[in-house]
N, CA, C and O atoms as a CHARMM CRD file, in Angstrom:
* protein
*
  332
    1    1 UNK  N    162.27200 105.98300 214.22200 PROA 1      0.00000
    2    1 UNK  CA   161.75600 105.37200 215.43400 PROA 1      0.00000
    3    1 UNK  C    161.61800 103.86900 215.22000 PROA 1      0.00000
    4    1 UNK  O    161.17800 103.50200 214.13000 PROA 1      0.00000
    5    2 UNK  N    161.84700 103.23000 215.86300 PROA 2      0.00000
    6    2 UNK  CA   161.80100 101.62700 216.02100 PROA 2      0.00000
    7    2 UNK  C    160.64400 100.97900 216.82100 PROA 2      0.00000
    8    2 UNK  O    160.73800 100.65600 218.00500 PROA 2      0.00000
    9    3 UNK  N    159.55800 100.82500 216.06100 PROA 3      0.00000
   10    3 UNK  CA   158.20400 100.63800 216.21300 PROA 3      0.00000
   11    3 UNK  C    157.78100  99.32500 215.77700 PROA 3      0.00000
   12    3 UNK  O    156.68800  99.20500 215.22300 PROA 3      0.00000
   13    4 UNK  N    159.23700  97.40400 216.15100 PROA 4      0.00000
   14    4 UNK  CA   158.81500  96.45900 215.86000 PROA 4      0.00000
   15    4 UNK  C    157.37700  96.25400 216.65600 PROA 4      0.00000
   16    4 UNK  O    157.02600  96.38600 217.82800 PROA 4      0.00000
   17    5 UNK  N    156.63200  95.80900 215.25200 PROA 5      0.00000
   18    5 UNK  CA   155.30800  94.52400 216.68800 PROA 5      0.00000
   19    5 UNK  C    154.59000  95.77700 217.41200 PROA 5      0.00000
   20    5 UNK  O    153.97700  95.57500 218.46000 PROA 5      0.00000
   21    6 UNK  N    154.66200  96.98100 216.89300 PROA 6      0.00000
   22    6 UNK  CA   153.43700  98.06900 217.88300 PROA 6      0.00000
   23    6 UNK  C    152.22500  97.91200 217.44800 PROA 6      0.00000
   24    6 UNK  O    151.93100  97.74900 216.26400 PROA 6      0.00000
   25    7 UNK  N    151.53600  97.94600 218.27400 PROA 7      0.00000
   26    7 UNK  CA   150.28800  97.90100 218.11100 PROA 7      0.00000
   27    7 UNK  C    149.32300  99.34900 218.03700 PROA 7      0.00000
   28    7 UNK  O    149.30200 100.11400 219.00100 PROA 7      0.00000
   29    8 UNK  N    148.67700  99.57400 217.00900 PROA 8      0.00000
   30    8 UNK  CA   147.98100 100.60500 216.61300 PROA 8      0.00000
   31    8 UNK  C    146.41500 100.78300 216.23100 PROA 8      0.00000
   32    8 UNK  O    145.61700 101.49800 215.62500 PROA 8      0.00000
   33    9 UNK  N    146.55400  99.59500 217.03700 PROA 9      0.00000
   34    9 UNK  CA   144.89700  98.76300 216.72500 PROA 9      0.00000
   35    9 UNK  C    143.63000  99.60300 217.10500 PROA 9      0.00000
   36    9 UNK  O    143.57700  99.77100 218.32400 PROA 9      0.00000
   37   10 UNK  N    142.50200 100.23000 216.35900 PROA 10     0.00000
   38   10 UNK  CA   141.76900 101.18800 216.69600 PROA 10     0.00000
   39   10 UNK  C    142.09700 102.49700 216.94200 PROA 10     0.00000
   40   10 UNK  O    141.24100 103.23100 217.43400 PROA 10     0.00000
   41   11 UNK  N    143.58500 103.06600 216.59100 PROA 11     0.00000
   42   11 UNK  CA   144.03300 104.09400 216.59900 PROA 11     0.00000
   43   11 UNK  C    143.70800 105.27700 215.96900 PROA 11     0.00000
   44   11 UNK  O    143.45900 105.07700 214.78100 PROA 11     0.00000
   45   12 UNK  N    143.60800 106.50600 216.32400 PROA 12     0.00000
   46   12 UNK  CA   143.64000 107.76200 215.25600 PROA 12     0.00000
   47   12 UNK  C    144.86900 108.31100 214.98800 PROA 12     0.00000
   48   12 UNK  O    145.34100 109.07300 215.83200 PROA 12     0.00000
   49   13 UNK  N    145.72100 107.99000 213.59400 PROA 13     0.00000
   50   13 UNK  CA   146.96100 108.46500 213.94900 PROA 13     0.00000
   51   13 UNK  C    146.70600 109.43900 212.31900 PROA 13     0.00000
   52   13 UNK  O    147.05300 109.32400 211.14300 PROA 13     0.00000
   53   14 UNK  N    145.98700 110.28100 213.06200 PROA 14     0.00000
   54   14 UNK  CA   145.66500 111.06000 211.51200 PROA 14     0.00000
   55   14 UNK  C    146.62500 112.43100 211.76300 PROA 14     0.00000
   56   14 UNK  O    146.78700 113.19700 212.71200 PROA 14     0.00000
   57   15 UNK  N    147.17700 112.32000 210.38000 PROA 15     0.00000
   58   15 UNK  CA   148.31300 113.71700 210.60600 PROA 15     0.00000
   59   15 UNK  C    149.97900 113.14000 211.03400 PROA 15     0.00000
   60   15 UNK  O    150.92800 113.92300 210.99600 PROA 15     0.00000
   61   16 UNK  N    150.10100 112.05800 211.32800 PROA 16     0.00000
   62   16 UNK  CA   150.82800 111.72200 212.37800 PROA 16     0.00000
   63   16 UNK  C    152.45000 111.79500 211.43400 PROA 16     0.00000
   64   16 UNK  O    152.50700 111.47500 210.24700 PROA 16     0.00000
   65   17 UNK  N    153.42600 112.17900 212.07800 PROA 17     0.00000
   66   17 UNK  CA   155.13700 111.85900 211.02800 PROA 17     0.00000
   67   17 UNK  C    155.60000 110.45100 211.50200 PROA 17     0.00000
   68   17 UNK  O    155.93600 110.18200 212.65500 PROA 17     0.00000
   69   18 UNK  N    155.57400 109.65600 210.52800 PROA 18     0.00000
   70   18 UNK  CA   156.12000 108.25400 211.15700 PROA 18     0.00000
   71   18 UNK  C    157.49900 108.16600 209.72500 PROA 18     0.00000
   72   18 UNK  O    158.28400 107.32200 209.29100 PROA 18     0.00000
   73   19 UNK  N    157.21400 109.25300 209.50500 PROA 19     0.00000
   74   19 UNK  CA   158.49900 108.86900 208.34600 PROA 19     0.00000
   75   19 UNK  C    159.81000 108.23400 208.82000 PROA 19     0.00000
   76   19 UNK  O    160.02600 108.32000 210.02900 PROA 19     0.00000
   77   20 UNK  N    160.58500 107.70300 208.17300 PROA 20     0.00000
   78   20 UNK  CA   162.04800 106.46500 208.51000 PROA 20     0.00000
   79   20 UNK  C    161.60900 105.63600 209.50900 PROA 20     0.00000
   80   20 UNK  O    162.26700 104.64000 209.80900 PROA 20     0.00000
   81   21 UNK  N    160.28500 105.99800 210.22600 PROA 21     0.00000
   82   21 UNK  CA   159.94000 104.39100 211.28900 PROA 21     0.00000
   83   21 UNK  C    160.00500 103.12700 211.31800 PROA 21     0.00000
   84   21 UNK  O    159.23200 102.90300 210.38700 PROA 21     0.00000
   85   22 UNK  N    160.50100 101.59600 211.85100 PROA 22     0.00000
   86   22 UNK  CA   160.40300 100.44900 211.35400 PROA 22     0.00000
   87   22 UNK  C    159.68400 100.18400 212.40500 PROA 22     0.00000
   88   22 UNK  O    159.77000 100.24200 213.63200 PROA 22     0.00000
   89   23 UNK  N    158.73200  99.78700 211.34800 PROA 23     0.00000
   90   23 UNK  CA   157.06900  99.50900 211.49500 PROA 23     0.00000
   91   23 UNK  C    156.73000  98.30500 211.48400 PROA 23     0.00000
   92   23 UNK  O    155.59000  97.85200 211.59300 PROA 23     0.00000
   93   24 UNK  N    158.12700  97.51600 211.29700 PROA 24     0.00000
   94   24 UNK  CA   157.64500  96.01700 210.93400 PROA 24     0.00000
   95   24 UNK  C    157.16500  95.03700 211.64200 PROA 24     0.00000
   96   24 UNK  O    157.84700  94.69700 212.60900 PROA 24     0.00000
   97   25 UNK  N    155.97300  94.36000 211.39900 PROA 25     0.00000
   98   25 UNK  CA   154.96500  93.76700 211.81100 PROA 25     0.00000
   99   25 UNK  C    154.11900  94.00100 213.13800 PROA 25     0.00000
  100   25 UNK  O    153.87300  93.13900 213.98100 PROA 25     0.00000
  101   26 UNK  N    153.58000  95.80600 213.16900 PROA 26     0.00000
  102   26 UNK  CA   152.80200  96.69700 213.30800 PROA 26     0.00000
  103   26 UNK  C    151.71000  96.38200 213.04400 PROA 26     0.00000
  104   26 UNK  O    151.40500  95.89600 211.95500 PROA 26     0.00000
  105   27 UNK  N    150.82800  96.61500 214.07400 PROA 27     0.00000
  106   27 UNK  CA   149.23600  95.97600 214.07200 PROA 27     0.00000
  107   27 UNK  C    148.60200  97.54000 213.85600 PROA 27     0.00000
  108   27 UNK  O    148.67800  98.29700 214.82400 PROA 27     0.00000
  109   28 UNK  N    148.00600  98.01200 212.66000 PROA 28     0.00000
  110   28 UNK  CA   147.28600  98.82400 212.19500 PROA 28     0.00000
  111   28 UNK  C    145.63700  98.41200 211.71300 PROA 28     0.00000
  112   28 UNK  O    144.79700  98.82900 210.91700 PROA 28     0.00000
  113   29 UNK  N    145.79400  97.16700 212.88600 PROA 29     0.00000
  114   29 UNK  CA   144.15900  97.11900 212.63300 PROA 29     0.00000
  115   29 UNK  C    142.93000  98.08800 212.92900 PROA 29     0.00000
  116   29 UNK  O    142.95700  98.50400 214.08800 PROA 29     0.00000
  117   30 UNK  N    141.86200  98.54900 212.17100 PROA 30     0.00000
  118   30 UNK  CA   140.96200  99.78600 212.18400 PROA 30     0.00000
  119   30 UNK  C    141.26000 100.43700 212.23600 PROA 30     0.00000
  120   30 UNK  O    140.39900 101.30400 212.38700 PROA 30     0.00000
  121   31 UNK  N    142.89600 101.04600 212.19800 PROA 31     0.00000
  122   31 UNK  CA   143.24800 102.04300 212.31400 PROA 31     0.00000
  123   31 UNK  C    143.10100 103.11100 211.51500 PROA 31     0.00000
  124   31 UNK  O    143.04700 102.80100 210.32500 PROA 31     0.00000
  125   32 UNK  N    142.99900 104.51300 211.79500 PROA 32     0.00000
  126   32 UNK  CA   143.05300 105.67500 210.85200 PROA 32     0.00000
  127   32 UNK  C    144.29900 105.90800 210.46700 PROA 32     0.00000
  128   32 UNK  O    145.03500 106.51700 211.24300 PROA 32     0.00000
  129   33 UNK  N    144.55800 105.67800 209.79400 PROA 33     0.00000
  130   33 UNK  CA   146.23900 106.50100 208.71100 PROA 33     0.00000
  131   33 UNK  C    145.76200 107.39300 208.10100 PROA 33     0.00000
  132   33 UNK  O    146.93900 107.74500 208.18700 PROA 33     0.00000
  133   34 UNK  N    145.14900 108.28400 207.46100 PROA 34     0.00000
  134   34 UNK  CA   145.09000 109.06600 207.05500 PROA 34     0.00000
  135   34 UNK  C    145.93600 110.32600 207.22600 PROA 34     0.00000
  136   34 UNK  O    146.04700 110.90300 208.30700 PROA 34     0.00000
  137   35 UNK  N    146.42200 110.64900 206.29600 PROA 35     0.00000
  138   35 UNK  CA   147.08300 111.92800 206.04700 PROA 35     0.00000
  139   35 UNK  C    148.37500 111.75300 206.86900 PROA 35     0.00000
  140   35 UNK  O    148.98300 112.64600 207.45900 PROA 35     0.00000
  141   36 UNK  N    148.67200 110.50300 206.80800 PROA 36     0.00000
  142   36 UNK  CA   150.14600 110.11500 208.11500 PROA 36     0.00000
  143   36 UNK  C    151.00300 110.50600 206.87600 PROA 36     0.00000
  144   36 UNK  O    150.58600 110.48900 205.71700 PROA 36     0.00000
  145   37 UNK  N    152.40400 110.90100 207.31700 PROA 37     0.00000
  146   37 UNK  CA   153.96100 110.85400 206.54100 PROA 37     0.00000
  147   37 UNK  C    154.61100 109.64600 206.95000 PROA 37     0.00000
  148   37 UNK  O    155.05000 109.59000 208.09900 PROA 37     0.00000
  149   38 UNK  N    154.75800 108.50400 206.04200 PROA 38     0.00000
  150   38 UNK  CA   155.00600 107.05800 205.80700 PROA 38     0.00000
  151   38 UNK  C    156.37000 106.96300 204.93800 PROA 38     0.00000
  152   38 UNK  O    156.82200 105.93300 204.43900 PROA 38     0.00000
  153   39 UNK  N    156.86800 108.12800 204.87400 PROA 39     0.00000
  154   39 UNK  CA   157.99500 108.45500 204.45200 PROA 39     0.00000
  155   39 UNK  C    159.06600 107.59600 204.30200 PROA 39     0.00000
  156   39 UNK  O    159.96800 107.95700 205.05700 PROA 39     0.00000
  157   40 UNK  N    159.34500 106.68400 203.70400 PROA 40     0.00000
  158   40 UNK  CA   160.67000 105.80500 203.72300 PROA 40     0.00000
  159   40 UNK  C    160.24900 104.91000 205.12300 PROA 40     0.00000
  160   40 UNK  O    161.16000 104.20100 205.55000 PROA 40     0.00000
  161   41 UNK  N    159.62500 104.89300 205.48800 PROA 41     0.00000
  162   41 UNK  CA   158.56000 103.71200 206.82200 PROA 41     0.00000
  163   41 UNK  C    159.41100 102.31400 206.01400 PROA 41     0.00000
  164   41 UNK  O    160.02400 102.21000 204.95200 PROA 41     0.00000
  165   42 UNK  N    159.11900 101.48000 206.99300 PROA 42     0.00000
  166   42 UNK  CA   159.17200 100.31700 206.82200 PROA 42     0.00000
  167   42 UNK  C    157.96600  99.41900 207.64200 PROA 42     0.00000
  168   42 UNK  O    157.98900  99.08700 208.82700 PROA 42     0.00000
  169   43 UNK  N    156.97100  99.15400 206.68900 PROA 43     0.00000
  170   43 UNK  CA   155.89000  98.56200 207.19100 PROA 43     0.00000
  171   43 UNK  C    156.08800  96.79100 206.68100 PROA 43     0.00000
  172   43 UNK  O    155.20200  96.16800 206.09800 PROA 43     0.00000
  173   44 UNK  N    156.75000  96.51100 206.86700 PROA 44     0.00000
  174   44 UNK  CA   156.90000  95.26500 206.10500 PROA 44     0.00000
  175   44 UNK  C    156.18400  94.12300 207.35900 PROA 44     0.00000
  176   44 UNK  O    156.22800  94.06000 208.58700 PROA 44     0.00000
  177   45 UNK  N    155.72400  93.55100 206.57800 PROA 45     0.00000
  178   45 UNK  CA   154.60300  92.06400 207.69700 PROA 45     0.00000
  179   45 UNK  C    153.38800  92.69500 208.40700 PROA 45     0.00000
  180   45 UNK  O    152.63700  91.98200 209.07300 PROA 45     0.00000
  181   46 UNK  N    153.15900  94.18100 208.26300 PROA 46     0.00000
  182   46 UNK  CA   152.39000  94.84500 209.15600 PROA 46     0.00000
  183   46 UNK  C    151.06900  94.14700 208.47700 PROA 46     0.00000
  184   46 UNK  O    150.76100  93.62000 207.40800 PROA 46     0.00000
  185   47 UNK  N    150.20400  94.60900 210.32400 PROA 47     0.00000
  186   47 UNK  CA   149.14800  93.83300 209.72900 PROA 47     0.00000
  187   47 UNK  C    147.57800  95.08900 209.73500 PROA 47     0.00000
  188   47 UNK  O    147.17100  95.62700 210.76500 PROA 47     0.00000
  189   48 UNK  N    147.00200  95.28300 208.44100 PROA 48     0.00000
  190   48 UNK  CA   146.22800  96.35800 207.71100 PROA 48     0.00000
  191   48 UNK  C    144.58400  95.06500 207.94300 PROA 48     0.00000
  192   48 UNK  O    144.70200  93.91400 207.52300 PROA 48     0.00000
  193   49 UNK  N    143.45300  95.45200 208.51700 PROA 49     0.00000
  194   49 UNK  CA   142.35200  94.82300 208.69200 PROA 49     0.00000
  195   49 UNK  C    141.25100  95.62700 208.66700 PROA 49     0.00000
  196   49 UNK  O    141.42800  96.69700 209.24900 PROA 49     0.00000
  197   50 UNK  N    140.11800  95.45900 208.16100 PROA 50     0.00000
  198   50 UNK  CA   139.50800  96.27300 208.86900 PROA 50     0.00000
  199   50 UNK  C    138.82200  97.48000 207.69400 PROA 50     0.00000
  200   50 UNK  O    138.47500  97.47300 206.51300 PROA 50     0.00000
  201   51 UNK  N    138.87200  98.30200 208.64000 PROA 51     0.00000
  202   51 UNK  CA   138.64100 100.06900 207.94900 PROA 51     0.00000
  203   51 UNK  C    140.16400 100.68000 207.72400 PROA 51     0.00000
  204   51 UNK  O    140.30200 101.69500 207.04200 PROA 51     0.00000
  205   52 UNK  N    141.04000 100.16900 208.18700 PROA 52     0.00000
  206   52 UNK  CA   142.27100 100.59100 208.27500 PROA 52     0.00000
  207   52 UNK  C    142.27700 101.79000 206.50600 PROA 52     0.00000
  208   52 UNK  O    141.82500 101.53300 205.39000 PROA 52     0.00000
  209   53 UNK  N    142.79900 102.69500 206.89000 PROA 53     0.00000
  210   53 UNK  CA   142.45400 103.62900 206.14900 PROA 53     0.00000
  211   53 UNK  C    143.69700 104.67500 206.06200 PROA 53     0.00000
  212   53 UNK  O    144.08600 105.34100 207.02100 PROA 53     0.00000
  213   54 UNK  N    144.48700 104.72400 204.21000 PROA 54     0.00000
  214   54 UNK  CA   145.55800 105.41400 204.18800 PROA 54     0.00000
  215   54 UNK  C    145.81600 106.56100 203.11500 PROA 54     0.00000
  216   54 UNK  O    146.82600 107.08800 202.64800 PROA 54     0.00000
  217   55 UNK  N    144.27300 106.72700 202.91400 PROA 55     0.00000
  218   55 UNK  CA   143.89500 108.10700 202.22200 PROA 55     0.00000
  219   55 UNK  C    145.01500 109.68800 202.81700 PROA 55     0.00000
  220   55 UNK  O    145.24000 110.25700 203.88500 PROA 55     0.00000
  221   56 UNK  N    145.45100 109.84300 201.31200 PROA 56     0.00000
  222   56 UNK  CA   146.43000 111.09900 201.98100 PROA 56     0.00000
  223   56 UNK  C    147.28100 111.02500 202.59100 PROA 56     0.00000
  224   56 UNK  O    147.71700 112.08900 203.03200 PROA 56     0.00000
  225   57 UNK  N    147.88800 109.93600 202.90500 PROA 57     0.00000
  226   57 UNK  CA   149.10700 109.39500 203.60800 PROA 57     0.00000
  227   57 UNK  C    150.35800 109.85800 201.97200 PROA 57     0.00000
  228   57 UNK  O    150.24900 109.97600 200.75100 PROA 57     0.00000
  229   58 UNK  N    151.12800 109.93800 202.73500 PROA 58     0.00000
  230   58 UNK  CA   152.71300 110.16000 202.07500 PROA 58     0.00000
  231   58 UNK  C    153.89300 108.93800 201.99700 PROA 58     0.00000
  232   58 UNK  O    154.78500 108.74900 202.82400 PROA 58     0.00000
  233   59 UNK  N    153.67400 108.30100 200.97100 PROA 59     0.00000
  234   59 UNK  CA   153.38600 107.08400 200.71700 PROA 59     0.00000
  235   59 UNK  C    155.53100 106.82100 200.32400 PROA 59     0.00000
  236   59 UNK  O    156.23700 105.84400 200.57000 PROA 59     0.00000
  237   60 UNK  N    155.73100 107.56300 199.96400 PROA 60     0.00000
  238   60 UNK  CA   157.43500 107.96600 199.19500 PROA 60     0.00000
  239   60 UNK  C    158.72800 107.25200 199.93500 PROA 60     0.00000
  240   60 UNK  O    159.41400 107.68900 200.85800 PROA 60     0.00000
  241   61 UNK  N    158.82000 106.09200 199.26500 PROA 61     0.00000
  242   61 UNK  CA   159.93100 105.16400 199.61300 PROA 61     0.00000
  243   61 UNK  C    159.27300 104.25600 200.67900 PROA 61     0.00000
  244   61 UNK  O    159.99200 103.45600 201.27800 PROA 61     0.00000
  245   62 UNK  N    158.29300 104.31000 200.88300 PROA 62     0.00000
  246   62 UNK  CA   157.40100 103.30700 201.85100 PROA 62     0.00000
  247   62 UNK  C    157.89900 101.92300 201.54200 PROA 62     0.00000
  248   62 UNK  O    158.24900 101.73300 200.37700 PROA 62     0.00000
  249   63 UNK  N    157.98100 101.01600 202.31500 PROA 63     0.00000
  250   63 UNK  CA   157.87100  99.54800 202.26700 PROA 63     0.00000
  251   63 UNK  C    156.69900  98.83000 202.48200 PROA 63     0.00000
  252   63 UNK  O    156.29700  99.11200 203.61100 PROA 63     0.00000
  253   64 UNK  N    155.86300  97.93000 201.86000 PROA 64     0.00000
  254   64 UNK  CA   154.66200  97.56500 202.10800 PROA 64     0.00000
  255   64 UNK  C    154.99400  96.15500 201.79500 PROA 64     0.00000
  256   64 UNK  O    153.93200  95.53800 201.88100 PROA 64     0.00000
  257   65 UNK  N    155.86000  95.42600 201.50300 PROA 65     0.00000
  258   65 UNK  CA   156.16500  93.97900 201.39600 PROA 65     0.00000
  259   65 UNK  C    155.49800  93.06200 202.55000 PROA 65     0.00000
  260   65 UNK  O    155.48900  93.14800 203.77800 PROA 65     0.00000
  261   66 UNK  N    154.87000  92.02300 201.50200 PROA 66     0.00000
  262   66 UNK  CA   153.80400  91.69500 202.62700 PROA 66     0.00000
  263   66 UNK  C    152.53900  92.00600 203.75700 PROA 66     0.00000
  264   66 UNK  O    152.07600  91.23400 204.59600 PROA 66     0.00000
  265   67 UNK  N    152.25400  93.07700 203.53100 PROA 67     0.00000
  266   67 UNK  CA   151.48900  93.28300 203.68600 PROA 67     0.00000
  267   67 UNK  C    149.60100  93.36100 203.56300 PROA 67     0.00000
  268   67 UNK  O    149.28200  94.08600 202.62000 PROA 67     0.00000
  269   68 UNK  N    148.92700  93.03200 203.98000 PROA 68     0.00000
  270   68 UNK  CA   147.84500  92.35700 203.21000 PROA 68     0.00000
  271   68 UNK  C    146.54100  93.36400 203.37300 PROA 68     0.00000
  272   68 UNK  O    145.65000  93.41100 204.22200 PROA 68     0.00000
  273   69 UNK  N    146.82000  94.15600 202.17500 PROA 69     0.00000
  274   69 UNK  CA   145.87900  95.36200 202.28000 PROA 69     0.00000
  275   69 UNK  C    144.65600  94.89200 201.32500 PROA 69     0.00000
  276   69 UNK  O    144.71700  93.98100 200.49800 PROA 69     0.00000
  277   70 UNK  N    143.41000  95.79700 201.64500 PROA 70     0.00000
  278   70 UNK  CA   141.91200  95.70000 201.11000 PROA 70     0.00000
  279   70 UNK  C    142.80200  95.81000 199.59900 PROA 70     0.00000
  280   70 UNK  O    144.00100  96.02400 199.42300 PROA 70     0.00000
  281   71 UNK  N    141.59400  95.55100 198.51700 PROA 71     0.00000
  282   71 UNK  CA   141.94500  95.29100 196.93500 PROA 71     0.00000
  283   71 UNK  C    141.77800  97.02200 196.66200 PROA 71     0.00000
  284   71 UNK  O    142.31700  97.47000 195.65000 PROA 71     0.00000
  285   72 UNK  N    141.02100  97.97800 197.58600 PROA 72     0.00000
  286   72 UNK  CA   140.54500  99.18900 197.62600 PROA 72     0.00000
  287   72 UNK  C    142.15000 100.11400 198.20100 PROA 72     0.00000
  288   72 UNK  O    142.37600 101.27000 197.84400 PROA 72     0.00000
  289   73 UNK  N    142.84900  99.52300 198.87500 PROA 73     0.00000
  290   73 UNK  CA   143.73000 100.05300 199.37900 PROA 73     0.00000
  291   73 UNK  C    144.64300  99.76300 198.34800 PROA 73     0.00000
  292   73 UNK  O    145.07400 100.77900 197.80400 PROA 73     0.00000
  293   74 UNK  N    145.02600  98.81800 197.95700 PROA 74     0.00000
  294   74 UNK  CA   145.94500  98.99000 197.43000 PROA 74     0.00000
  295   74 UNK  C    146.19600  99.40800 196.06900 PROA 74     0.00000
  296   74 UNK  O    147.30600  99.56300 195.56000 PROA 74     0.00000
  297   75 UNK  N    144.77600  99.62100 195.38300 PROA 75     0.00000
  298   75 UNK  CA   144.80800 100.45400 194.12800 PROA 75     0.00000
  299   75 UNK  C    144.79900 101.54300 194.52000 PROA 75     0.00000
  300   75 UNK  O    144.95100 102.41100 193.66100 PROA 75     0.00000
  301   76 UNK  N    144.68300 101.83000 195.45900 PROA 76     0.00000
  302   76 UNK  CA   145.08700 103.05800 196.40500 PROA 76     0.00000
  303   76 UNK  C    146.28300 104.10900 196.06800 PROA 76     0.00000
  304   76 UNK  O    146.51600 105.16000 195.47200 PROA 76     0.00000
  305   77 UNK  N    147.10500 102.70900 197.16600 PROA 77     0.00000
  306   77 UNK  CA   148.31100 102.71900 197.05100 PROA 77     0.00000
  307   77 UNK  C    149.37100 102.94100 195.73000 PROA 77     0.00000
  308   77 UNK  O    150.17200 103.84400 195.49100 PROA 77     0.00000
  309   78 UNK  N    148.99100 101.65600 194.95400 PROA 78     0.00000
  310   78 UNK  CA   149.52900 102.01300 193.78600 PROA 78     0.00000
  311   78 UNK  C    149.47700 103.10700 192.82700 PROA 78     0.00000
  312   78 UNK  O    150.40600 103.45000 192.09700 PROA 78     0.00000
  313   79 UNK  N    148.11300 103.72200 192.89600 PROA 79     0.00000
  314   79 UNK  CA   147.85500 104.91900 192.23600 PROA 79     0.00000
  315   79 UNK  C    149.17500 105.82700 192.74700 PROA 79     0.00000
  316   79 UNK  O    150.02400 106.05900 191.88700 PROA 79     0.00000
  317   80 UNK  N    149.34900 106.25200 193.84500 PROA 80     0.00000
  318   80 UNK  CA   149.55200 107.05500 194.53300 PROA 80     0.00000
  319   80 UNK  C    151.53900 107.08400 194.97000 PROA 80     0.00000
  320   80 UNK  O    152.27800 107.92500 195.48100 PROA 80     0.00000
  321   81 UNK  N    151.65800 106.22900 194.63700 PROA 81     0.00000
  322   81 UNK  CA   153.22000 105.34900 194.55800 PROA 81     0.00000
  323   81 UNK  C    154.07000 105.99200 193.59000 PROA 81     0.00000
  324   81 UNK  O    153.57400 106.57000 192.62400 PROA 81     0.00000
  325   82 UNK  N    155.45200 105.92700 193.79600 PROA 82     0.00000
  326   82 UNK  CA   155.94600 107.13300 193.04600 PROA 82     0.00000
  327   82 UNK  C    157.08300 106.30400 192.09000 PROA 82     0.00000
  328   82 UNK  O    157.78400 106.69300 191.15600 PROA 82     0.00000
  329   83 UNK  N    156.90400 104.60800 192.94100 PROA 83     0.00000
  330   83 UNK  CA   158.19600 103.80300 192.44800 PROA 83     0.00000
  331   83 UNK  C    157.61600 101.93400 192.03100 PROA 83     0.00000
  332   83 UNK  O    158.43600 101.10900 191.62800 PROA 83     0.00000
């Protein structure tokens, strides 16, 4: 899905398949991610503020370049990263 510049701001997108989506520069401010499939996503420039939250998300071939996540998220992330 081709999701430039969407806005997801205050969203619940818990559960959600966004896998192969380009996500790039996607407003995921406060948003819930949780438990989303981020599957090969391309989140690149997206913008993460907030509570924005990506616990349990499916993280596998994800793009996160540039992106400016909490110091909490992204040890997160990296924990959880397969590459």
């Amino acid at each position: 899905a081709k999701l430039l510049g969407a806005s997801f701001f205050d969203a619940d997108l818990t559960g959600a398949d966004l896998s192969d989506a380009d996500l790039r520069g996607a407003d995921f401010s406060l948003a819930n991610v949780t438990k989303v499939n981020l599957t090969n996503a391309n989140l690149e420039g997206a913008l993460v503020t907030g509570n924005t939250s990506f616990k349990g998300s499916i993280i596998t071939g994800a793009d996160f370049t540039d992106v400016p996540l909490r110091e909490d998220q992204k040890e997160y992330l990296c924990k959880i990263a397969d590459g």
